[in-house]
MDAnalysis code that builds the backbone (N, CA, C; Angstrom):
import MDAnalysis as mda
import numpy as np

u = mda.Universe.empty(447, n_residues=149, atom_resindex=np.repeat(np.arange(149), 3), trajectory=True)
u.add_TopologyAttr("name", ["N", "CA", "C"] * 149)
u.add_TopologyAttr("resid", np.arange(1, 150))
u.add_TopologyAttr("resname", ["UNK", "UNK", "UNK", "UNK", "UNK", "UNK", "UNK", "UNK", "UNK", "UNK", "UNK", "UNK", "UNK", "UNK", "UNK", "UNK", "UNK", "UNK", "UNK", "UNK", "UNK", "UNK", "UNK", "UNK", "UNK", "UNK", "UNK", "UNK", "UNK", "UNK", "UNK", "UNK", "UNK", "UNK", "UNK", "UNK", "UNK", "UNK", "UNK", "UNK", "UNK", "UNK", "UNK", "UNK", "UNK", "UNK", "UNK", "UNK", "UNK", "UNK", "UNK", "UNK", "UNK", "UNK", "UNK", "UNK", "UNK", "UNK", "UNK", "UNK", "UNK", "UNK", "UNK", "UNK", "UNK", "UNK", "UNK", "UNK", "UNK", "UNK", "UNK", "UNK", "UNK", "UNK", "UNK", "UNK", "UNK", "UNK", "UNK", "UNK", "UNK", "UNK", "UNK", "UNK", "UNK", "UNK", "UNK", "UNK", "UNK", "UNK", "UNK", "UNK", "UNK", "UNK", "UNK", "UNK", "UNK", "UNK", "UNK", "UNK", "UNK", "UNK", "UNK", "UNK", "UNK", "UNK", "UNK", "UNK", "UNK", "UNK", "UNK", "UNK", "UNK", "UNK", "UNK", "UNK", "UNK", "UNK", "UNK", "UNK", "UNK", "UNK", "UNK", "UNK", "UNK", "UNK", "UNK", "UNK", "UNK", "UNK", "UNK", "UNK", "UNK", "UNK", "UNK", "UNK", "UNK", "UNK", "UNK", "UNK", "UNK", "UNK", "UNK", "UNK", "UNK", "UNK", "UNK", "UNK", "UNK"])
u.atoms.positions = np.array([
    [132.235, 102.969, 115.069],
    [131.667, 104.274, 115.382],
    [130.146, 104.195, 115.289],
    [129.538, 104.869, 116.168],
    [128.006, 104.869, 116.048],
    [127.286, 106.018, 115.138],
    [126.284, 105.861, 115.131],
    [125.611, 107.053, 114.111],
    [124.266, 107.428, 114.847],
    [123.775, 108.568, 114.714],
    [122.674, 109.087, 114.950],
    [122.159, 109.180, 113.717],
    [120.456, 109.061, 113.513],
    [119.763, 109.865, 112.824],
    [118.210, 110.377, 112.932],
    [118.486, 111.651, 112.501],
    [117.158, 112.162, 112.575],
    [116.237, 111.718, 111.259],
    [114.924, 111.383, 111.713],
    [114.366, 111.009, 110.816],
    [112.344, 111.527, 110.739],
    [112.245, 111.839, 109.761],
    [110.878, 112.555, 109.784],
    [110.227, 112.077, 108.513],
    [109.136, 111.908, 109.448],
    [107.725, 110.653, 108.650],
    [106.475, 111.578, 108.520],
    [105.782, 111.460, 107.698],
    [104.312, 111.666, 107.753],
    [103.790, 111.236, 108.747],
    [102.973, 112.326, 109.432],
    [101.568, 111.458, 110.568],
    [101.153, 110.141, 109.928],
    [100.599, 110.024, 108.497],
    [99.644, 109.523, 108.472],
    [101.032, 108.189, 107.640],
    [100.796, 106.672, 107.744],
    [101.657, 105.669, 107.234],
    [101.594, 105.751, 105.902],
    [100.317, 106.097, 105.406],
    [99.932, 105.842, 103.882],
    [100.154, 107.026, 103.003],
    [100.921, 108.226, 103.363],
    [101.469, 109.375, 102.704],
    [102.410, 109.577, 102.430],
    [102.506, 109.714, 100.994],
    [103.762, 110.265, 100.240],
    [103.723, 111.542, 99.365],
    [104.261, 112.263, 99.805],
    [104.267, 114.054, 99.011],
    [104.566, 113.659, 97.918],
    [104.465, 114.871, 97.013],
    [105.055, 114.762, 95.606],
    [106.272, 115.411, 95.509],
    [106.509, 115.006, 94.504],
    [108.259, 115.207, 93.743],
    [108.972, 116.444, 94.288],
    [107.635, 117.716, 93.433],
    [108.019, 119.059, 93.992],
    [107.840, 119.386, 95.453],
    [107.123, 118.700, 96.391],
    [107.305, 119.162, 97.711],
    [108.737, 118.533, 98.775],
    [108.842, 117.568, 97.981],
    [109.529, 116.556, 98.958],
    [110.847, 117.380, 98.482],
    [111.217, 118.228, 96.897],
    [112.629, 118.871, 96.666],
    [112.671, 119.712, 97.617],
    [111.440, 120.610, 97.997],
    [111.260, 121.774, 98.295],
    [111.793, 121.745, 99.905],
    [111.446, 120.416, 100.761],
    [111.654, 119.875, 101.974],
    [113.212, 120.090, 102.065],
    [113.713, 119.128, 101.097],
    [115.138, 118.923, 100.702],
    [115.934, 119.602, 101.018],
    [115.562, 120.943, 100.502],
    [116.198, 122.382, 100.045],
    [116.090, 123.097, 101.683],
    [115.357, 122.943, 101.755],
    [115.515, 123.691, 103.505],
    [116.526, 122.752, 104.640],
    [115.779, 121.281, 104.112],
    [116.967, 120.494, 105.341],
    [118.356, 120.619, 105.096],
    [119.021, 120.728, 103.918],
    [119.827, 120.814, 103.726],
    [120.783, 122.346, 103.919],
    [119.522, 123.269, 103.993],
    [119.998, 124.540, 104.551],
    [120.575, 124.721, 106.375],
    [119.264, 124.162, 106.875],
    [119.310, 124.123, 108.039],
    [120.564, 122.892, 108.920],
    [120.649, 121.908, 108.170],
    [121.872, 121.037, 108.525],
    [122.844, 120.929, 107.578],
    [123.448, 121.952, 107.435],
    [124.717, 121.866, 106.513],
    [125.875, 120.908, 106.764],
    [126.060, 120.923, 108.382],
    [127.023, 119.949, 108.957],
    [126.721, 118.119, 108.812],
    [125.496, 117.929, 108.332],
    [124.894, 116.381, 108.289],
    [125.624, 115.659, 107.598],
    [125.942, 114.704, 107.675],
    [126.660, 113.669, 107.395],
    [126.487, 113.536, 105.438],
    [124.614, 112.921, 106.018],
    [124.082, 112.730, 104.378],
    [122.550, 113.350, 105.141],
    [121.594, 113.190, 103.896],
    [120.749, 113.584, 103.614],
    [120.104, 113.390, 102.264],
    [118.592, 112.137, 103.107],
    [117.940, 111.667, 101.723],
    [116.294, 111.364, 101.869],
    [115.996, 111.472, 101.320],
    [114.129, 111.111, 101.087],
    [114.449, 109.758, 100.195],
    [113.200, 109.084, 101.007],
    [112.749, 107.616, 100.596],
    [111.518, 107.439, 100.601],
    [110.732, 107.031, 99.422],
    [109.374, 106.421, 99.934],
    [109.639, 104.800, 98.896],
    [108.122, 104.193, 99.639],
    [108.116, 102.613, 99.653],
    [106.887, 102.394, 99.306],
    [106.804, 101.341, 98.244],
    [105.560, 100.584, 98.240],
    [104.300, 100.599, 99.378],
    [105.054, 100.068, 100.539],
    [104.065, 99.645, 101.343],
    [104.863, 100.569, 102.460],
    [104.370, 100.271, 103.963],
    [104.706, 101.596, 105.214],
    [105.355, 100.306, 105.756],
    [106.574, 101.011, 106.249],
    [107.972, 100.168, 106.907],
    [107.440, 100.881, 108.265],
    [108.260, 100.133, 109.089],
    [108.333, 100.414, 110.845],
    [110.108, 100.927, 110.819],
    [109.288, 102.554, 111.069],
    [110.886, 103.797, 111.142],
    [110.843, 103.642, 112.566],
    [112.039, 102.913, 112.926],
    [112.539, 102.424, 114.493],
    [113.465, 103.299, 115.029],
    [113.369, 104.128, 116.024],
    [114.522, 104.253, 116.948],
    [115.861, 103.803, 117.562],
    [116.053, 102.392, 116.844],
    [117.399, 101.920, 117.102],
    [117.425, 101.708, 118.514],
    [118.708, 101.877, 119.149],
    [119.044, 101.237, 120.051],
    [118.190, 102.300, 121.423],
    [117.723, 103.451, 120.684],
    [116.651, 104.431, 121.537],
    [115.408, 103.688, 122.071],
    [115.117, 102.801, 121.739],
    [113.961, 101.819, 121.888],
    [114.114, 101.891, 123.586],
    [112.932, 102.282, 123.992],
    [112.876, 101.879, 125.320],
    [111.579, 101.103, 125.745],
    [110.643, 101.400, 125.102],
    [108.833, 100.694, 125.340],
    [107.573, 101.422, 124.661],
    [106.710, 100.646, 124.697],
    [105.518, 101.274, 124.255],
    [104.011, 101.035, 124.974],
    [103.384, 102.446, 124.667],
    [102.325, 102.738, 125.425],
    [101.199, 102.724, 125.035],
    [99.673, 102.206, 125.218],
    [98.488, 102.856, 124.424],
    [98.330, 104.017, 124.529],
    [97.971, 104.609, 123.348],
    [97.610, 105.794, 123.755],
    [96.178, 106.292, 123.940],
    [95.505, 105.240, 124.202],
    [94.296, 105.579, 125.026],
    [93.908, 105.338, 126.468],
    [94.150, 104.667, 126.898],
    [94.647, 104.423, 128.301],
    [95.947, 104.907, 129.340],
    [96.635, 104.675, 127.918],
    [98.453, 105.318, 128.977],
    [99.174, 103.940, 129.655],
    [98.503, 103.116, 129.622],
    [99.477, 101.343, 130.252],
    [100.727, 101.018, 129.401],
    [101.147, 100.554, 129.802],
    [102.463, 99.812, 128.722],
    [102.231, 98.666, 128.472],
    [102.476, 98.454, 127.311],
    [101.992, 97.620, 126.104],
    [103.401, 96.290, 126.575],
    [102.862, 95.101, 126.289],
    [103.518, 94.078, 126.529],
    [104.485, 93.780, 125.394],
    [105.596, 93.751, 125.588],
    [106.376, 93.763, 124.258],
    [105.927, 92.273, 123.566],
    [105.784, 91.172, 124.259],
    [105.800, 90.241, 123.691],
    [104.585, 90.290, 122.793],
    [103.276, 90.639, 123.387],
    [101.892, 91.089, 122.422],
    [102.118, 92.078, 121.338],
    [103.334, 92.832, 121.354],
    [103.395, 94.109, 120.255],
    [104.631, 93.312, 119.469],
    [105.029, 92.510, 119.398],
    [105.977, 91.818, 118.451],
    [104.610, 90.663, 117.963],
    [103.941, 89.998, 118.978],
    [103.100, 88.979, 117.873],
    [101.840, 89.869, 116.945],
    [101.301, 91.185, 117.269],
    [101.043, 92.352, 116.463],
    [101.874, 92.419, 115.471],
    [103.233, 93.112, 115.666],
    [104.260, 93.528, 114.601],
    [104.138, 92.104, 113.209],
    [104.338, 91.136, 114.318],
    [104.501, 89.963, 113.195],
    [103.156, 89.654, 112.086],
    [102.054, 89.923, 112.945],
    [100.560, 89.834, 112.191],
    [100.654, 91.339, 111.274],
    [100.772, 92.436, 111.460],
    [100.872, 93.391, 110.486],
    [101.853, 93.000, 109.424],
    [103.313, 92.692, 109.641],
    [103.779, 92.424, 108.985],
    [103.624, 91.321, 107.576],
    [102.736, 90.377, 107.962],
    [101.977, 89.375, 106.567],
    [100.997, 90.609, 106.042],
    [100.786, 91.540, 106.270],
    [99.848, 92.076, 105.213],
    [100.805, 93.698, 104.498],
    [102.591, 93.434, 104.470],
    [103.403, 94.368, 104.261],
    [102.935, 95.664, 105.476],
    [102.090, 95.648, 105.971],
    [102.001, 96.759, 107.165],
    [101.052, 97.644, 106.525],
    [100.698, 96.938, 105.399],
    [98.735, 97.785, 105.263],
    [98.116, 97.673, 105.995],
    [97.997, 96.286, 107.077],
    [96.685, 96.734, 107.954],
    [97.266, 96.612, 109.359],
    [97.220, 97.666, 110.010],
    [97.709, 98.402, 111.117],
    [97.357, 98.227, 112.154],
    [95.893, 98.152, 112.086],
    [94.870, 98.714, 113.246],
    [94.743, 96.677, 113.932],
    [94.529, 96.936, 115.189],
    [94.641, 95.600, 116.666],
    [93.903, 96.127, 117.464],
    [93.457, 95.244, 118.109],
    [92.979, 95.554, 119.866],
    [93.799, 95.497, 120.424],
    [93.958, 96.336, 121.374],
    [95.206, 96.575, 122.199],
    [94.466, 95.904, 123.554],
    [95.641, 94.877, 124.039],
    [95.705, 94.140, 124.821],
    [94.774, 94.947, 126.473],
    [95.135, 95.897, 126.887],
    [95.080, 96.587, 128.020],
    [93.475, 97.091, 127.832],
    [92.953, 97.534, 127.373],
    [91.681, 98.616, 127.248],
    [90.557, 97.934, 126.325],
    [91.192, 96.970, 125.492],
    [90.676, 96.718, 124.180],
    [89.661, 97.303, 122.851],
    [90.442, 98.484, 123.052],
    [90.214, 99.321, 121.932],
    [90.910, 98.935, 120.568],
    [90.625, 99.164, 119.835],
    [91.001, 98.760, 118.577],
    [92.102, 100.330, 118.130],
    [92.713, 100.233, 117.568],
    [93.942, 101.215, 116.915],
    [94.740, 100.788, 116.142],
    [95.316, 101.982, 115.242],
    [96.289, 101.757, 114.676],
    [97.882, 101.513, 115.478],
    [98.975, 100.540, 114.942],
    [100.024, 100.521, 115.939],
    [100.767, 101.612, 115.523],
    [100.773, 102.527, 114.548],
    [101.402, 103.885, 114.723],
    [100.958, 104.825, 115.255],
    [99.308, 104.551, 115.847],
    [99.128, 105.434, 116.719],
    [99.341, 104.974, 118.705],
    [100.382, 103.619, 118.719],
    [100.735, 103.945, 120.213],
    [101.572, 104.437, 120.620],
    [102.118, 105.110, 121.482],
    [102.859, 105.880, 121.795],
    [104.151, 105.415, 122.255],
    [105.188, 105.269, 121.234],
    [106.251, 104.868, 121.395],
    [107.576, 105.545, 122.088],
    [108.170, 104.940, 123.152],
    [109.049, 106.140, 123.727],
    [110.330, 105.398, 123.571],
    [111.097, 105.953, 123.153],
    [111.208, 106.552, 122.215],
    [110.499, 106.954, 120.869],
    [109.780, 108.519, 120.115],
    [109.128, 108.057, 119.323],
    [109.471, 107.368, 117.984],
    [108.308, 106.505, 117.397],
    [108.941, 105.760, 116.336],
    [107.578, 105.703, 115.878],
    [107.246, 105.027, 114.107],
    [105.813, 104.955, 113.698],
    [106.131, 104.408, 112.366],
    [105.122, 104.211, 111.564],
    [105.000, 103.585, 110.376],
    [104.830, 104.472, 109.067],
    [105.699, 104.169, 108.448],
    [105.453, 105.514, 106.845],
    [106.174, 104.733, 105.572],
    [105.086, 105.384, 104.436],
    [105.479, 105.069, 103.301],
    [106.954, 106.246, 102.768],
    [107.079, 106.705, 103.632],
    [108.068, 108.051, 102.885],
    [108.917, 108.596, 104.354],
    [110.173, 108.689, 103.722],
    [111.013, 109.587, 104.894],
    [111.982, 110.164, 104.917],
    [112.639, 111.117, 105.162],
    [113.391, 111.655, 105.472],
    [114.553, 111.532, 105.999],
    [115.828, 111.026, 106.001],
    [116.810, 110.725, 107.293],
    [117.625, 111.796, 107.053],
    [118.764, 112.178, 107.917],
    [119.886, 112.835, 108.124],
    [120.673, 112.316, 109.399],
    [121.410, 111.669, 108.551],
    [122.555, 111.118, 109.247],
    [123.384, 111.992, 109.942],
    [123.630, 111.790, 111.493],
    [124.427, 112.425, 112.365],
    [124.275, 114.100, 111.704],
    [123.187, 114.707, 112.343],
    [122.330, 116.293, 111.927],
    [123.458, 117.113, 112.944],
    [124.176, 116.620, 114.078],
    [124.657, 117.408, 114.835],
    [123.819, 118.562, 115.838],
    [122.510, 118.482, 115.420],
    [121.957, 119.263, 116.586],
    [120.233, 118.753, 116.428],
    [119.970, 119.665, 116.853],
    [118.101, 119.030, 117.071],
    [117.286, 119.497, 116.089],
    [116.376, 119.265, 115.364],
    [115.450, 119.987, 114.252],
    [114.378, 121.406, 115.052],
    [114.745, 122.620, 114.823],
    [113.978, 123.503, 115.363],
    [112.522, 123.505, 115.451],
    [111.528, 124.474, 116.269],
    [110.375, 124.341, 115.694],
    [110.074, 124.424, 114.606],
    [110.541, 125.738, 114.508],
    [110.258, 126.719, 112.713],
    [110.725, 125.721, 112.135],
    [111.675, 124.996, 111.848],
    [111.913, 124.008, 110.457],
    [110.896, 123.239, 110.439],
    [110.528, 122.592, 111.630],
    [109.065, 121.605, 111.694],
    [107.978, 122.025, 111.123],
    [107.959, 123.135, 111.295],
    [106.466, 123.959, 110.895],
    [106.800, 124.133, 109.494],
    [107.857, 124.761, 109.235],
    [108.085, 124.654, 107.444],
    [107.453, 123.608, 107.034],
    [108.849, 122.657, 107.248],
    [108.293, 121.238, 106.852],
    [107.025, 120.605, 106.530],
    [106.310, 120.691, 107.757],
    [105.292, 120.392, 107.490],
    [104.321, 120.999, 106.232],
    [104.323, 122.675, 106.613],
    [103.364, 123.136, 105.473],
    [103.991, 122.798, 104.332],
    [105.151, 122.592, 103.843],
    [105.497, 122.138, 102.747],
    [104.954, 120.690, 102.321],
    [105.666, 119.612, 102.772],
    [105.105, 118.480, 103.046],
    [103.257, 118.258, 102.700],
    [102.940, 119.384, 103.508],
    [101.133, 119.414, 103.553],
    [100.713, 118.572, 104.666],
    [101.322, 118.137, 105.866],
    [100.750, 117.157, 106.484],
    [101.534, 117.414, 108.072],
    [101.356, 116.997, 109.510],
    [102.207, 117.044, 110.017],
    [102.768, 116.084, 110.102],
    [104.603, 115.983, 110.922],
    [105.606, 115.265, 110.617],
    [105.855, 114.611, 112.253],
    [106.363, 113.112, 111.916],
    [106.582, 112.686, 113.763],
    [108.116, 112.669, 113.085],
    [108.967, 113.579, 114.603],
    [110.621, 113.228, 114.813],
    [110.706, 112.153, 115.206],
    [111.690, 111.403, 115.071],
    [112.290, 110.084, 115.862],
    [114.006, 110.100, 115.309],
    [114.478, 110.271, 116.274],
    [115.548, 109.973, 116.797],
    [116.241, 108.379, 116.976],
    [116.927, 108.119, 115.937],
    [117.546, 106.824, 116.021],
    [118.619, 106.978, 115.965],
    [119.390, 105.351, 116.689],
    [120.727, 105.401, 117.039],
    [121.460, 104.199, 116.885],
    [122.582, 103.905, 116.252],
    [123.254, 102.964, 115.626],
    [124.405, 102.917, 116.394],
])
């Protein structure tokens, strides 16, 4: 059987709420998806790459708008990855601007965070208004990504 999950990250890779905001998050997701499978907050040492699963379709700069060569964004991935994914920021192949790789535009979206959110098989879509909660709770805004197992 496959699984969906919704999953919600901090904008920023290097943010993690505190105790009382992240319950406070909790307490609403769990209102708003009663039907969810599970439902849990995680944060990490260092910022993991929150993937889209089999949603993966490509990625884009997002200063230019070209599509990014997968093979150049895996030997990226692999160079971020020796520094646990503290240091982010590359020249992007196409424009050669320098950026962070959670800021290219992944389509499906996907990005890098010390902290997250999942809900396994949510059964429907996260509203605005919960987003906007969320967020002001949180204190920060939040990227959706949609992954699939």
């Amino acid at each position: 059987m496959s699984d969906d999950f919704l999953r919600l990250i901090p904008s920023s890779p290097f943010y993690i709420p505190d105790e009382k905001a992240i319950n406070k998050a909790l307490k609403v997701i769990r209102d708003d998806f009663s039907l969810a499978e599970s439902i849990n907050a995680e944060a990490y040492e260092s910022p993991r790459f929150i993937d889209q699963g089999s949603n993966w379709v490509r990625v884009f700069c997002s200063n230019c708008n070209l599509e990014i060569d997968i093979d150049w964004w895996q030997s990226a991935m692999d160079q971020a990855y020796e520094s646990d994914f503290r240091i982010l920021n590359m020249k992007v192949p196409c424009c050669g601007v320098e950026m962070s790789l959670n800021d290219l535009r992944y389509d499906l979206p996907a990005g890098f965070a010390k902290f997250k959110i999942e809900i396994r098989n949510p059964g429907k879509d996260i509203t605005e208004s919960c987003c906007k909660q969320l967020e002001s709770i949180l204190g920060i805004p939040i990227r959706i990504i949609w992954a699939h197992y």
